[in-house]
N, C-alpha and C positions, 0 to 999 in steps of 0.2 A: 059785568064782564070780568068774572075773578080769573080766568081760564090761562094758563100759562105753560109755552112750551118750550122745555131747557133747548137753547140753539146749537144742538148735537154736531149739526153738522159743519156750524162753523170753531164751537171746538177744538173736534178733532183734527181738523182742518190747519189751526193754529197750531197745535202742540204735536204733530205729527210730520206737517210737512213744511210750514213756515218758521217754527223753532226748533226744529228737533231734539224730540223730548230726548230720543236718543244719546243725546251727550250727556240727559244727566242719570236716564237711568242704569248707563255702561258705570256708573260709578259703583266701587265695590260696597259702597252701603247700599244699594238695590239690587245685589246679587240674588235675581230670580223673577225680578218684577221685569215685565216684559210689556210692550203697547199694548199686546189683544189683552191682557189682564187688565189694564189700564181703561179700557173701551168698555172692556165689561163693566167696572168699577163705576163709570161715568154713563152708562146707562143703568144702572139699578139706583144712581142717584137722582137722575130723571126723575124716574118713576114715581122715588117717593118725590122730590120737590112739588111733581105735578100732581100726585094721586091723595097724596095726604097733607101738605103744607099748602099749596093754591087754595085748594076751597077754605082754608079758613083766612085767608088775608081779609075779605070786607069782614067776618063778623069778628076779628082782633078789631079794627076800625070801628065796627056801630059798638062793639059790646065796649070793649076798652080792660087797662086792667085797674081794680080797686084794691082800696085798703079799707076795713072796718073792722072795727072792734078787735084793732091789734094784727088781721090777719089779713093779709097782701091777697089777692084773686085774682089767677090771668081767667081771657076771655074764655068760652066753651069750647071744649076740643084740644086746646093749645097742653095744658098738661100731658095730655094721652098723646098725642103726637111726639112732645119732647122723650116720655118713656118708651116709644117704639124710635125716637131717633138713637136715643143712644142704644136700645135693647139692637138694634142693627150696626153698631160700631159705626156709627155717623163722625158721633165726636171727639173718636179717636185717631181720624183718618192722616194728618201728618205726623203725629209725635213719633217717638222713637218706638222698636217692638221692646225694647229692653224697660219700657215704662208702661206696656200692654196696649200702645200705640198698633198704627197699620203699616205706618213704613211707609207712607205713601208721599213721594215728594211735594215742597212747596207747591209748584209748577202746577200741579194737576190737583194740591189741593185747593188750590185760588181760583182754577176752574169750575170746580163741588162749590165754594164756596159762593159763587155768580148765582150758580143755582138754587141755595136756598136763601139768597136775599131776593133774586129773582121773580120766587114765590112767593111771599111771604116775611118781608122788610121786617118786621117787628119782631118776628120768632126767632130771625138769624142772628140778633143784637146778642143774643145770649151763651151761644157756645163761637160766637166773634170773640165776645171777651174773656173767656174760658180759653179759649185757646194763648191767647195773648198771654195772662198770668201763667201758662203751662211752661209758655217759652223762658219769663220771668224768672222763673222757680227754676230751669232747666238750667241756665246760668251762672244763676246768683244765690239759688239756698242753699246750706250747708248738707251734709248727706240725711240725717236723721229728717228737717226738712220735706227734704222729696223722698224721702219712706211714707212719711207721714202722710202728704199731700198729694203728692202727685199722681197715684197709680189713680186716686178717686175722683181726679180734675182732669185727668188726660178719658177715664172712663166714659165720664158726665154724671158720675155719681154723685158729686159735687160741682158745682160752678162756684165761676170766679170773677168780680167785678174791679174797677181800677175806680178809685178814693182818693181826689187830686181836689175838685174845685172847693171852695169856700164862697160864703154870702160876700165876704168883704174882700174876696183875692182875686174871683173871675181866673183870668189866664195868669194873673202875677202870680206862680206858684210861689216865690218866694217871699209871697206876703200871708201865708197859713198860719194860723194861729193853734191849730190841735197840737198839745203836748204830748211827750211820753214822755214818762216817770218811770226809774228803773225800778224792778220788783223782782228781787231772785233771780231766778232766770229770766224771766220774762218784763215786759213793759206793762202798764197800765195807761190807758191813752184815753183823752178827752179832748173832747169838739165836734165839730159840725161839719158834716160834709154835706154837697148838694149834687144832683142832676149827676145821682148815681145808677146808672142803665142796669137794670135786672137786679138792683138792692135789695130786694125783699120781693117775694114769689114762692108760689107752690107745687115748682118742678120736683123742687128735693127736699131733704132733710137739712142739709147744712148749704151754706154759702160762705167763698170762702176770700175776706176783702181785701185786697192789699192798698194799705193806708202810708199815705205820707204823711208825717208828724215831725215836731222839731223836738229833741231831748233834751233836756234840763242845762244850762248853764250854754248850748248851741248857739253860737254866732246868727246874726238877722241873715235873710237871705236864704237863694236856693244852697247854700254854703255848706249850711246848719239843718240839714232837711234830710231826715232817714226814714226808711221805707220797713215797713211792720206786716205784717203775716196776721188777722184779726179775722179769725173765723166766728159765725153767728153761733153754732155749738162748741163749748169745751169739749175736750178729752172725757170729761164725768159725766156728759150727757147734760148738761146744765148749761142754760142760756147762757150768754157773752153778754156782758152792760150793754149792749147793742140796740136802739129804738130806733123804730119807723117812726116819723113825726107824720109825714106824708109822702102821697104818689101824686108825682104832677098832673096838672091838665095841661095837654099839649096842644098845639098844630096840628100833628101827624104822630105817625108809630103808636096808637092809642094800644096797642096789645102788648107792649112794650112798657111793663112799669118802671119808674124813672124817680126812685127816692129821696127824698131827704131823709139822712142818718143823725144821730146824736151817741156820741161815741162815748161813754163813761157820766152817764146821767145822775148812776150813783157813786160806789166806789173806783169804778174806772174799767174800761173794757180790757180787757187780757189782748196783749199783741207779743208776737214775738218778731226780732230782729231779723232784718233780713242781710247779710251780709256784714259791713259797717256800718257804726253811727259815722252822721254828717253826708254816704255814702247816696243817701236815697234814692237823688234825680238822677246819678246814670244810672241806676238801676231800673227804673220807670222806665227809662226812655226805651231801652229794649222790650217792656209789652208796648211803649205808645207806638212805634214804628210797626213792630207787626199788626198792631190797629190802623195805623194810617194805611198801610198798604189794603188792609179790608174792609177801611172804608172806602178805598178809593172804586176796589170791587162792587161795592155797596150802589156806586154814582153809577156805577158799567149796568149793573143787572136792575137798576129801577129804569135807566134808558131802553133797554133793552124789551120789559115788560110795555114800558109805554110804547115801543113801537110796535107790538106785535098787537096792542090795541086798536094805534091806529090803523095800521095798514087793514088791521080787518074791517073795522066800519068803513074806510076808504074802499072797500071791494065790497058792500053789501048797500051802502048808499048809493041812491039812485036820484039825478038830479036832470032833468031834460033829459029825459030817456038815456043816461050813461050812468054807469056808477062812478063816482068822482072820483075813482083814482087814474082817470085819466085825464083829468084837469091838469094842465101842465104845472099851477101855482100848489096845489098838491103831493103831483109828484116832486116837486121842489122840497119840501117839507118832509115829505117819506125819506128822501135823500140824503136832507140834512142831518136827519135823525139816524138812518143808518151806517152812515160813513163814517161820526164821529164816535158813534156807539162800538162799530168796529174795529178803528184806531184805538181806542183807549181801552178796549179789552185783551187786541193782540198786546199793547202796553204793560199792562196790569199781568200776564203773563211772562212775557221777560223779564220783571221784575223780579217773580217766581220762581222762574228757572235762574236769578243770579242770586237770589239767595240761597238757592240750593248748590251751585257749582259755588260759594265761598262759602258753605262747610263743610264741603265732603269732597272736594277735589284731593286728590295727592296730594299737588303743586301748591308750596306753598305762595307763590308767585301768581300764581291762576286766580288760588282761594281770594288772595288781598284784591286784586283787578277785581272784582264780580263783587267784593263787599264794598268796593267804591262807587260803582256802577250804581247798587241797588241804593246806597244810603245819599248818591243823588236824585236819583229820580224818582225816591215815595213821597219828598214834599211835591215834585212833579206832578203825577202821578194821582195823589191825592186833590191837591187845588183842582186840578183841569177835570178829572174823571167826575166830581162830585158837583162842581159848577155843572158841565154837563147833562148828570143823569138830573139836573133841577128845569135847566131848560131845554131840553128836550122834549121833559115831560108837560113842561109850557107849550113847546111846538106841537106838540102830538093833539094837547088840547085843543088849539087852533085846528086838525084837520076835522076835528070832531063839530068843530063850531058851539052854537048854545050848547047842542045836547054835551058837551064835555064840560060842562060847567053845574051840570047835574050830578050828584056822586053816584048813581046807579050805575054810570058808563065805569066807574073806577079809576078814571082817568086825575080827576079831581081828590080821590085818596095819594093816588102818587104824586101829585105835585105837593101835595101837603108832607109825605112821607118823605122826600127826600130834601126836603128846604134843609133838614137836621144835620145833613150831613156835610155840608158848606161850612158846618162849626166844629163839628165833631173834632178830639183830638187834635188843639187847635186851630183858629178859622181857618181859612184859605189865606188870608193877611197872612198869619204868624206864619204858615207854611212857606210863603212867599221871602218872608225876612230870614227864616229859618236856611232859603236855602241861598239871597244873597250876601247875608250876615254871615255866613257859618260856610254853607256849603262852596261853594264856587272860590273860597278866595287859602282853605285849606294846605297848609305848603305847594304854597303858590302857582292853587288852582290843580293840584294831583287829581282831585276826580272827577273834574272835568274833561282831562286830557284820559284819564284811563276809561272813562265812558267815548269820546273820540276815538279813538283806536280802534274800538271794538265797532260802533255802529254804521260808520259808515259804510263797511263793505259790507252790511247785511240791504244795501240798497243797487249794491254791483250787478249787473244784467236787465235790470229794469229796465223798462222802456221811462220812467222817471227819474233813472241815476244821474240827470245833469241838474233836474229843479230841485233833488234833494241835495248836491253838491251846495248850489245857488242858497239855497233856504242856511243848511247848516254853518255856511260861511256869516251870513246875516245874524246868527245866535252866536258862532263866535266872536264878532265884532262886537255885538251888543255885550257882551260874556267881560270883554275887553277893559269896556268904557267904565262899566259899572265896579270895574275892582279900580277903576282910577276916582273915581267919586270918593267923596266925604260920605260918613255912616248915615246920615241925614236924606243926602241926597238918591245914594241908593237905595236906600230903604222906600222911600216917595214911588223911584219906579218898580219898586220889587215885584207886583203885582204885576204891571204888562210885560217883564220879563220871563215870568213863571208861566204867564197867559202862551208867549211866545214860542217857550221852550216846549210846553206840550204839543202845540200845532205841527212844531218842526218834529219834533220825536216822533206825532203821532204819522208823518209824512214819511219817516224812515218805518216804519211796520206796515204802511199802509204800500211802499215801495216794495219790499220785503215780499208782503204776498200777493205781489204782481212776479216777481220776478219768478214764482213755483209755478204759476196757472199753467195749465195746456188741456189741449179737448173746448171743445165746445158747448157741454151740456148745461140745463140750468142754471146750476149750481155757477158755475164758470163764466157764463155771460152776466151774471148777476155780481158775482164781485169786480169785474172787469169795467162795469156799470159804476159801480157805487165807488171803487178806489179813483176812477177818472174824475168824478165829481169831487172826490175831497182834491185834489191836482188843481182843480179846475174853478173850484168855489170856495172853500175851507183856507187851500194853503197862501192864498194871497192874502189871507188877514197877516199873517207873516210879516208883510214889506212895511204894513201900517203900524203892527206893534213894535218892530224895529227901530224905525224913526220916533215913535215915543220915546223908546229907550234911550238912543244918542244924539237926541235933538238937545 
């Protein structure tokens, strides 16, 4: 069952009439882009997601990708696919036009993005991270830099992969051992990097790696950690000290090779500086965030695939003369999977549209509000969406029974493909500490209060504006308690906080597009449907994660 169809309708639905895209593309950096363009854009995405990137998700899975005799191999198809994604400006779809980008906002690029993880989990990993080093570079490299790099990474003529873990550091970034050695202009860098996604493959010609390393005579710690430019071809057309040692064998994502690197085996790999020495991890942290937010994507469109699995076997299973989807403990489980696959995608969209209103607003008042918004809720965001698309895709197997336990259903490739994304960009743990450690307690608690301000009254008119009143009051309390805690002790409950804070968040979007509905049709009774169920079965885990927090 590779069959996949992008959710158009709930979409356009989101970004039309429950966020309105409109606020962000009145901005003068979309001077021209209009919704019916926008609609076009996101069905010609369909098209390919479904027409060319579906059918090959199982045979990325049965085939896998290899490495032999030096030369990396994604599975059959997957190459030709990647050169008509970008031969179509796929991969250029957010950047700037000024870098031969499409100009196309966050917002609706997070949407495109659903859609070819949706498809195709393994093939999407690749211009995920490509885009993330885009943002990188757009920031943090000097001008020659992004002459260099950029027009051919915003293209897809190049990709770009993120070089953080070590055998011996795991999530301790500041326990890396790769050096760089000052050389002329450039660095010469050595070590090891591991469970580097799309390291080595046969899309392109070059790949291009950004490497954190520590520089001669640099302090221990994330302190002493600077961020290097280390692409697999030179300038000369001549390798880079750059070695595959190996491609993992995984769990999942088998079409998705996943390197071990050895960075200066002989004289040393060529890297060049990215900014400052010492500078490196906040430079990182600008591609890790736009990764976390598209992994969080990642968790939205593997739920998503899994329910349109299930619901289908549920409507062609026939059990004592009915098909089981009208088993009430069934419909239970289609419910469960749709509501919060729902919530966490209108989610993962606002998220989109605030990082698009804080860089391109006028105001520079607006801009900062909408960078606080967003840089609290992708540790959100990400824990909750990516827990999610894992067990959903557990529930979905349950409507399936045995036969979902067979991989022919594909149901059994997606629980495997989305376990990865629980860790991705660190776990859900570090997200969780990431956002009570850091986020919530930020000049005393600013982006909590500048997310407050804004969300509540996107809950105003509902026929649910008093349980999301109810809810959000219970995450401020909890919000409370936990900046009165010792680092110890909040960190313990960081996890059913972050658990919390989605539920309730996903209760203000899930509020949100009740309060646009009208008419009757289909489409209308069906979300009317599925948003009373998350009210009614979803947002009471709320009252429960609460009391863990201030208990």
């Amino acid at each position: 069952m590779s069959n996949y169809n992008a959710p158009l309708d709930d979409i356009n639905f989101l970004l039309n009439e429950v966020l309105a895209l409109d606020d962000v593309v009145k901005m003068p950096k979309y001077n021209g882009l209009t919704s019916s363009l926008v609609t076009t854009v996101l069905d010609e995405a369909a098209k390919f997601a479904q027409k060319k990137l579906a059918p090959l998700n199982s045979t990325g899975d049965i085939q896998g990708a290899v490495h032999k005799d030096g030369v990396t191999i994604t599975p059959e198809g997957f190459k030709e696919a990647y050169q008509q994604f970008v031969q179509n400006g796929w991969n250029s779809v957010p950047f700037s036009v000024d870098e031969g980008g499409q100009g196309i906002p966050w917002m609706v690029s997070t949407a495109i993005s659903e859609m070819w993880s949706g498809a195709n989990f393994a093939f999407a990993l690749c211009p995920l991270l490509t885009q993330g080093a885009v943002d990188l570079l757009e920031s943090h490299a000097n001008g020659e830099q992004k002459e260099k790099y950029l027009t051919k990474l915003v293209s897809g003529e190049w990709t770009g992969t993120m070089c953080l873990t070590e055998p011996q550091a795991g999530s301790d970034v500041g326990a890396i051992r790769t050096t760089a050695k000052k050389n002329g202009d450039s660095y010469l860098i050595k070590g090891q990097k591991i469970f580097i996604t799309f390291g080595d493959h046969d899309y392109t010609d070059n790949i291009v790696h950004m490497v954190l390393a520590r520089c001669e005579g640099a302090e221990d710690g994330i302190k002493g950690i600077s961020l290097f430019i280390v692409p697999k071809i030179l300038d000369d057309g001549l390798k880079n000290d750059v070695k595959v040692l190996s491609v993992e064998h995984k769990l999942g994502i088998h079409g998705s090779p996943t390197a071990v690197l050895n960075f200066g085996d002989e004289a040393g790999a060529v890297g060049y500086l990215v900014g400052k020495e010492n500078e490196g991890i906040k430079y990182m942290f600008t591609m890790m965030n736009n990764a976390r937010l598209a992994v969080g994507v990642e968790g939205v469109a593997i739920a998503e695939n899994s329910l349109q699995k299930a619901e289908e076997y549920a409507s062609e299973r026939v059990q004592g003369g009915v098909a089981i989807k009208s088993y009430p403990d069934v419909q239970r489980m289609l419910l469960t999977i749709r509501s919060q696959t729902e919530a966490m995608r209108a989610l993962s969209y606002f998220v989109g549209k605030a990082i698009d209103i804080s860089k391109n607003n006028d105001d520079e008042d607006v801009r900062k509000t909408y960078s606080d918004i967003a840089d609290i809720l992708i540790p959100v965001l990400k824990a909750n969406a990516t827990d999610m698309g894992f067990f959903m895709s557990s529930e979905a197997m349950q409507v399936f029974g045995g036969v979902g336990y067979v991989e022919e259903t594909g149901i059994a490739q997606n629980l495997r493909d989305s376990r990865i994304a629980m860790i991705y960009e660190g776990t859900n743990g570090i997200q969780a500490m990431d956002l009570v450690g850091r986020k919530i307690i930020i000049e005393d608690g600013r982006l909590f209060e500048s997310l407050s301000i804004k969300v509540l009254g996107m809950a105003s008119g509902s026929t649910y504006e008093e349980l999301v009143k109810d809810a959000y009051n219970k995450l401020i309390n909890a919000t409370s308690h936990l900046r009165s805690l010792d680092e110890k002790k909040a960190a313990f409950k960081a996890y059913y906080y972050t658990k919390l804070f989605g539920i309730v968040m996903g209760a203000v979007m899930m509020a949100a597009s009740d309060r646009v509905l009208s008419g009757e049709d289909n489409f209308v009774k069906r979300k009317r449907k599925t948003i009373k169920f998350y009210f009614d079965y979803i947002l009471p885990e709320a009252n429960y994660l609460h009391e863990l927090v201030v208990s």
